[in-house]
Backbone as JSON, one array per atom type, in Angstrom:
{
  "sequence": "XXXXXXXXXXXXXXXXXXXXXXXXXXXXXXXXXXXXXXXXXXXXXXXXXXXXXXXXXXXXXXXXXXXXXXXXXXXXXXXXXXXXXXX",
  "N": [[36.06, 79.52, -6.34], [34.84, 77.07, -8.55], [35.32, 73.54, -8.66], [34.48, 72.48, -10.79], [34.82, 73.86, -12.82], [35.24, 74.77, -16.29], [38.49, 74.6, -18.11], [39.83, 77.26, -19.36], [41.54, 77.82, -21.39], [41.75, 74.92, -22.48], [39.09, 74.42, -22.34], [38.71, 71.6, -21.16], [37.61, 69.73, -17.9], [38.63, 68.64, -14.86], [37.7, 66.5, -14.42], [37.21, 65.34, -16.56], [40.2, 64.76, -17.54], [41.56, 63.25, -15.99], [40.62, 60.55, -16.41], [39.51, 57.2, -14.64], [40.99, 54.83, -16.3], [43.34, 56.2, -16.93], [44.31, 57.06, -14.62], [44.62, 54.41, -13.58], [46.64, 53.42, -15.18], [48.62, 55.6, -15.21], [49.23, 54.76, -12.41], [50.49, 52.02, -12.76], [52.17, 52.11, -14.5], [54.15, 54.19, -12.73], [54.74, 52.32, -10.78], [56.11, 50.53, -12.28], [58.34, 51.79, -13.0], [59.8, 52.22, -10.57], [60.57, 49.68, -9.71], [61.52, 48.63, -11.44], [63.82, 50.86, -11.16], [64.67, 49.94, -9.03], [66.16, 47.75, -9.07], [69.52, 47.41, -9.64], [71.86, 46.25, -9.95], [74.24, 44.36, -12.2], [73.63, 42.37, -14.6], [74.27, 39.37, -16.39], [73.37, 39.03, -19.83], [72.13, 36.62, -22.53], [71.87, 37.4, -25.82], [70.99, 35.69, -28.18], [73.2, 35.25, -29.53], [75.54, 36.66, -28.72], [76.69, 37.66, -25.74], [75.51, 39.59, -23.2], [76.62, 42.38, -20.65], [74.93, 44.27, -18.6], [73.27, 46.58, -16.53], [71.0, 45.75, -14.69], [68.45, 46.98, -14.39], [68.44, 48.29, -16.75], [67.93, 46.69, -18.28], [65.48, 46.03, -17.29], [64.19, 48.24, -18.37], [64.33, 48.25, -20.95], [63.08, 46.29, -21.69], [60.48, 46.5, -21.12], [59.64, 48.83, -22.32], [59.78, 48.39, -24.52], [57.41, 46.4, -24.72], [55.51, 48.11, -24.08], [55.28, 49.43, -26.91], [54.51, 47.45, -28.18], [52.21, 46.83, -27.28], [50.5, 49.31, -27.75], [50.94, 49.33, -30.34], [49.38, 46.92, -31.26], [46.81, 47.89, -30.22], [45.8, 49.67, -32.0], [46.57, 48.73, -34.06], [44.17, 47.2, -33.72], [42.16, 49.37, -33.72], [42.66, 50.4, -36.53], [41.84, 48.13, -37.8], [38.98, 47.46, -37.56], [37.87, 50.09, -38.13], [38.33, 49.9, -40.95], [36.62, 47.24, -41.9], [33.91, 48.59, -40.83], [33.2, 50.29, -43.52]],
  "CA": [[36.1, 78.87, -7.64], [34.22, 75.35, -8.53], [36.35, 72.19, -9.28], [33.58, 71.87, -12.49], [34.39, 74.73, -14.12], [36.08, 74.45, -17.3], [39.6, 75.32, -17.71], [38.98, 78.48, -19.61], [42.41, 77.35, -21.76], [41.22, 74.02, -23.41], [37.65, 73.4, -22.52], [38.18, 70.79, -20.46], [37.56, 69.81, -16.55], [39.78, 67.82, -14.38], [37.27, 64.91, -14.62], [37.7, 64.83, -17.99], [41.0, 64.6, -18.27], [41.59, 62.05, -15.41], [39.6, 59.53, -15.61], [40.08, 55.93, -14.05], [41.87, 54.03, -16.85], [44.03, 56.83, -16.91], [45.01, 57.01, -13.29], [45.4, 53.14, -13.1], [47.78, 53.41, -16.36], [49.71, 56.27, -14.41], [49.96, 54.16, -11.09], [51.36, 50.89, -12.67], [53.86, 52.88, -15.07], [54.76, 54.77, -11.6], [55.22, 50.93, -10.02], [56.93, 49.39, -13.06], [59.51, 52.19, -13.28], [60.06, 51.97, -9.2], [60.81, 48.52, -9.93], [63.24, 48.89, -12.48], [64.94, 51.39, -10.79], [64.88, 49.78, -7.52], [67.12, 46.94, -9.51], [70.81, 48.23, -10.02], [72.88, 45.46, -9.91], [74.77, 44.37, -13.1], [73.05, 41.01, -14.94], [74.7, 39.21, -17.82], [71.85, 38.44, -20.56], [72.2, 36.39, -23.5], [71.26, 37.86, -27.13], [70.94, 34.71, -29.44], [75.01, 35.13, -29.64], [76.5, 37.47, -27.5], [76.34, 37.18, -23.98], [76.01, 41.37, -22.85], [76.84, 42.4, -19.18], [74.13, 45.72, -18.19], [72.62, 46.97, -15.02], [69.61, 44.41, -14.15], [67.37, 48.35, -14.77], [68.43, 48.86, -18.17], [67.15, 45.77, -19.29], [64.08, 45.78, -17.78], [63.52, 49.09, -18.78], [63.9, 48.1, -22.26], [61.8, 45.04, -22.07], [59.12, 47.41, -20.63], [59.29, 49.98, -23.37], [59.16, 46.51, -25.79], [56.66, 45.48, -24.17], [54.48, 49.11, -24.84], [54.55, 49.92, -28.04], [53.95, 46.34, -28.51], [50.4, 46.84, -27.08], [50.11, 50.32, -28.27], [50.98, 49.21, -31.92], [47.89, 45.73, -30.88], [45.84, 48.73, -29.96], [46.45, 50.89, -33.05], [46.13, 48.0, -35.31], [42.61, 46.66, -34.1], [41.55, 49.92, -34.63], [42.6, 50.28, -37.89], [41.22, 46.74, -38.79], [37.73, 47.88, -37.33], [37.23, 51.31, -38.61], [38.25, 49.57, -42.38], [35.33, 46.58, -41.22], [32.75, 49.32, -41.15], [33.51, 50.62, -44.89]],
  "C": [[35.6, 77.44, -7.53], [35.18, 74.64, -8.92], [35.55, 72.12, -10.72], [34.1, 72.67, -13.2], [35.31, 74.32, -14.86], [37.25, 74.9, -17.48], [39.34, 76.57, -19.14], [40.09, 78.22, -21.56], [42.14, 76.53, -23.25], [39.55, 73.26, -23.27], [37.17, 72.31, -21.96], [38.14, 70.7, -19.03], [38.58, 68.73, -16.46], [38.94, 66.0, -14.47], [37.72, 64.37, -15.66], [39.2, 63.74, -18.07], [41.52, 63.14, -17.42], [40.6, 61.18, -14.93], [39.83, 57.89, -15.18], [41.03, 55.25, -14.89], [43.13, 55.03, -17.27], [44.9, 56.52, -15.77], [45.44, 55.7, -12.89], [46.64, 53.16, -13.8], [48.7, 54.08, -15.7], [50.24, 55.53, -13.28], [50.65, 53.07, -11.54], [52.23, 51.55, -13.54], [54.67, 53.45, -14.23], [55.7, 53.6, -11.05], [56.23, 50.39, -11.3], [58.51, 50.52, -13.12], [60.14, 52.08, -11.79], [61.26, 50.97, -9.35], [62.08, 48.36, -10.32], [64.17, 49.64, -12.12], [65.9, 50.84, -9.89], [66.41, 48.29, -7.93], [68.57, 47.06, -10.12], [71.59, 47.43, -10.57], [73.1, 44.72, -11.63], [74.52, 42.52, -13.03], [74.2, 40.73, -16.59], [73.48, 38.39, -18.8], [72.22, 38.01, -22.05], [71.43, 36.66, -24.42], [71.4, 36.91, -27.9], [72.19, 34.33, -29.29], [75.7, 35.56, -28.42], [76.23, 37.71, -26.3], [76.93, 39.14, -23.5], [76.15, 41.31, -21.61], [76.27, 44.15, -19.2], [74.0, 45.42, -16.95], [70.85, 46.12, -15.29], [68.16, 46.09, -14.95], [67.16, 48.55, -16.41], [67.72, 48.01, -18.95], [65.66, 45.74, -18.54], [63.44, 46.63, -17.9], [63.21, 48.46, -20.43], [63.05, 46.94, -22.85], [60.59, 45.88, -21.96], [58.85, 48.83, -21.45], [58.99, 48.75, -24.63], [57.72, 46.47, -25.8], [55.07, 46.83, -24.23], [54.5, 49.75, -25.63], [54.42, 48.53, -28.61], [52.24, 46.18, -28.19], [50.01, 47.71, -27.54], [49.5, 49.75, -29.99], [49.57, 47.7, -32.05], [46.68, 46.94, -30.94], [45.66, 49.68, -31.38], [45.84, 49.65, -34.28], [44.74, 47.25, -35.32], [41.77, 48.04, -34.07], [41.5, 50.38, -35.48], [41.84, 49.1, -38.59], [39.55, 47.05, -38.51], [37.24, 49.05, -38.3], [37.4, 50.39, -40.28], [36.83, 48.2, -42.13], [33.79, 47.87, -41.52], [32.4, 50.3, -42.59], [32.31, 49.99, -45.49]]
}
């Protein structure tokens, strides 16, 4: 069997589907969750008011989910402002 051929399925090859800005995107989401895991220990983090006490992970998971659909929704909205631009 060839690596080219198409998957018979959806039509596409493995190039296709991974291609470089893919596989970098997979390796630093691999590294950033590492990260976060690798951090256990219990931080106290002030919210404006209330002073919370989590695991050092939890928060910087949730900065790091913040932190992408904050680019997603950047990404999303310049191409909405483009495609309306070519109107």
């Amino acid at each position: 069997m060839s690596a080219d051929r198409a998957d018979k399925a959806t039509g596409r090859r493995w190039q296709d589907v991974l291609t470089p800005r893919r596989i970098i995107a997979l390796v630093l989401a691999a590294l950033a969750l590492v990260f976060i895991f690798e951090n256990t220990r219990q931080v106290r983090i002030r919210l404006i008011v209330p002073e919370v006490t989590m695991p050092l992970w939890a928060a910087l998971l949730i900065t790091f989910v913040a932190g992408l659909l904050c680019g997603l929704f950047a990404a999303w909205s310049g191409r909405r402002s483009r495609r309306r631009a070519r109107r």
